[in-house]
C-alpha positions as CSV (number, residue, x, y, z in Angstrom):
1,X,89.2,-217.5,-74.4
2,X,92.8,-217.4,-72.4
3,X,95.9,-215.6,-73.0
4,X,99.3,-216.6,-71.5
5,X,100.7,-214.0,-69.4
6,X,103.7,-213.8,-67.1
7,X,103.5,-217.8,-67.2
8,X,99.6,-218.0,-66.0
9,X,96.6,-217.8,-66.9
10,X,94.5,-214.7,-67.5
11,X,90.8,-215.3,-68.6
12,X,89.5,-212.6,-70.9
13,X,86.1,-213.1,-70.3
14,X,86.2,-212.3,-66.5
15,X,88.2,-209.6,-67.7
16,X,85.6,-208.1,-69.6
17,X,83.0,-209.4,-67.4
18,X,84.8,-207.2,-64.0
19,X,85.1,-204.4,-66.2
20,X,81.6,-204.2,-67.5
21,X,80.4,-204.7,-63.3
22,X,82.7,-201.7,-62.4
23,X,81.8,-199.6,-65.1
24,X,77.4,-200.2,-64.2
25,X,77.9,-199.8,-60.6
26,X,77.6,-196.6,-58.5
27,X,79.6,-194.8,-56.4
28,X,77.9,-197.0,-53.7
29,X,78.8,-200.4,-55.6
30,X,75.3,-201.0,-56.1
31,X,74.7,-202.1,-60.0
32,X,72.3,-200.1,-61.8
33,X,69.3,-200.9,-63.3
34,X,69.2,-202.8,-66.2
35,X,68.0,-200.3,-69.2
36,X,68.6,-196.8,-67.0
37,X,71.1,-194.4,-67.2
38,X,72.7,-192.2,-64.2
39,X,69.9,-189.9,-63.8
40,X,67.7,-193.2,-63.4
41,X,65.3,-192.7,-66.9
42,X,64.9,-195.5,-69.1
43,X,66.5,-195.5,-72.6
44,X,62.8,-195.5,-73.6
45,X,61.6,-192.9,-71.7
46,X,64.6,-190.8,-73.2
47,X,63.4,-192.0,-76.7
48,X,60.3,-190.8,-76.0
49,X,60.9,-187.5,-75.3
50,X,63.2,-186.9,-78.3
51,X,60.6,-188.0,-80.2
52,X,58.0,-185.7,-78.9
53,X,60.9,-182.6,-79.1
54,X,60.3,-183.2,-83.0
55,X,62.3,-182.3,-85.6
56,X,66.1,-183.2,-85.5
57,X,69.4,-182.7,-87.7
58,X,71.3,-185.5,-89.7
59,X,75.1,-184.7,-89.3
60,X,75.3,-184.3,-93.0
61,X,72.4,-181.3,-92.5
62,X,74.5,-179.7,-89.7
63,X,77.5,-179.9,-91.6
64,X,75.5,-178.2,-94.9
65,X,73.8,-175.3,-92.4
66,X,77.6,-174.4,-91.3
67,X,79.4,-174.7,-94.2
68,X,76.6,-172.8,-96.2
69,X,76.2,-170.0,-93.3
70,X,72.6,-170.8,-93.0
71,X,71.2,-169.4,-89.9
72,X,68.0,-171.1,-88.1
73,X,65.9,-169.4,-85.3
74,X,64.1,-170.7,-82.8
75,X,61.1,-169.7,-84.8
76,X,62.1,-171.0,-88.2
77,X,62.3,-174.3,-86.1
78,X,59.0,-174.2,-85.0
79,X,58.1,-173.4,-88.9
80,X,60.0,-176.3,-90.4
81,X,58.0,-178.7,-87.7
82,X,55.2,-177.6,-88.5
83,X,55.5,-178.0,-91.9
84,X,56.8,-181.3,-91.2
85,X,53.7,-182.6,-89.5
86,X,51.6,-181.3,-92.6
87,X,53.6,-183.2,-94.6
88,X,53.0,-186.8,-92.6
89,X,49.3,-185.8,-92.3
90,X,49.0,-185.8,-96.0
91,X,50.9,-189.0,-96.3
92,X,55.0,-187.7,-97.3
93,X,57.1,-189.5,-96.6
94,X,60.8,-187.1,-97.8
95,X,59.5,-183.8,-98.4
96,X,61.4,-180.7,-99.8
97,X,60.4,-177.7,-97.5
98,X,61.3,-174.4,-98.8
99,X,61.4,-171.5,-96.5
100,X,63.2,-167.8,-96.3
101,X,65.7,-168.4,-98.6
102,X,66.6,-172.3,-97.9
103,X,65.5,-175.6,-98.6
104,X,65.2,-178.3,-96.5
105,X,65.1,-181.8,-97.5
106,X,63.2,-183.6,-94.7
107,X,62.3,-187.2,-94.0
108,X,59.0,-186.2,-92.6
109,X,58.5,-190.1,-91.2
110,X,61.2,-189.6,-89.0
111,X,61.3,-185.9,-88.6
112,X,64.7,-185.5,-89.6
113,X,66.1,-183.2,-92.0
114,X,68.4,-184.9,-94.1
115,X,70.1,-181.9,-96.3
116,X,69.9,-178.0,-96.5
117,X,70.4,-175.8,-99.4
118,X,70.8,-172.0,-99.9
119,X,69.0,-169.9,-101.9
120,X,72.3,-169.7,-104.7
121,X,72.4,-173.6,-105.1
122,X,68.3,-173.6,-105.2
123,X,68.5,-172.2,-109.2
124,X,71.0,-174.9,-109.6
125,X,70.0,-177.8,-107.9
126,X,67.5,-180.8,-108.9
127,X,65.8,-182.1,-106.3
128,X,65.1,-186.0,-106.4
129,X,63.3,-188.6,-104.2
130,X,60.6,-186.4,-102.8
131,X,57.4,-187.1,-102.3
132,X,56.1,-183.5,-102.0
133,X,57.2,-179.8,-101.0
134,X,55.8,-177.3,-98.9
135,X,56.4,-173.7,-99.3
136,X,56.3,-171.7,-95.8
C-alpha cells in the first residue's frame, strides 16, 4: 500500500513496520522479547497470577458498587471468594451471592462478578440465569 506525497513515494507498510520496531525497542535499541513486557514477565505469567489473585470486577459491577454506595472491605473480599470457590466445587457456574446487605451476581467459572445490588433493589429485583446462591 503507497500513498503519494510531496510527488514521491511513501510506503505505509515500512511506516508502520519502523514504528512498531521503535515502539518494542529499549532505551538501549535492543528489541524486546517477543511475548514480555518492560518489567521482562510474560503475558502468561501475568495471566497467571491474576488468575490465582481470584475474584475480579466487570466494569458494569464497579459502576453498580459506586453508583449504589456499596462499600467492600478487604474482608468481604476474601468472603465473596470464598464463596465463589464453593460455588465451582459444587458445579455453578453464575451464582447469586448474598452477603451483608448486597448481592452479588458472580460468574463463579471465571471468578468475576458481573452485577451488584443493594439491599433496597433486593425486595424488588428478580434474579435470572443463575445456577445457585450462597448466603454468607
Amino acid at each position: 500500500m503507497s500513498n503519494e506525497i510531496l510527488g514521491g513515494r511513501y510506503n505505509l507498510t515500512d511506516s508502520i513496520i519502523r514504528q512498531t520496531q521503535r515502539l518494542n525497542s529499549d532505551p538501549t535499541g535492543k528489541a524486546k522479547e517477543a511475548g514480555t513486557n518492560a518489567g521482562g514477565r510474560s503475558f502468561q505469567e501475568i495471566l497467571n497470577e491474576q488468575l490465582k489473585e481470584g475474584l475480579s470486577f466487570s466494569k458494569h459491577a464497579n459502576q453498580r458498587t459506586e453508583e449504589r454506595n456499596i462499600t467492600i472491605t478487604e474482608s468481604d473480599m476474601s468472603r465473596l471468594a470464598d464463596a465463589c470457590d464453593r460455588a465451582q466445587q459444587k458445579g455453578i457456574k453464575d451464582a447469586l451471592i448474598v452477603m451483608n446487605d448486597s448481592a452479588f451476581i458472580v460468574n463463579a467459572t471465571n471468578k468475576v462478578v458481573i452485577t451488584v445490588v443493594d439491599k433496597n433493589e433486593m425486595k424488588s429485583n428478580v434474579f435470572t440465569n443463575i445456577d445457585g446462591a450462597l448466603f454468607v
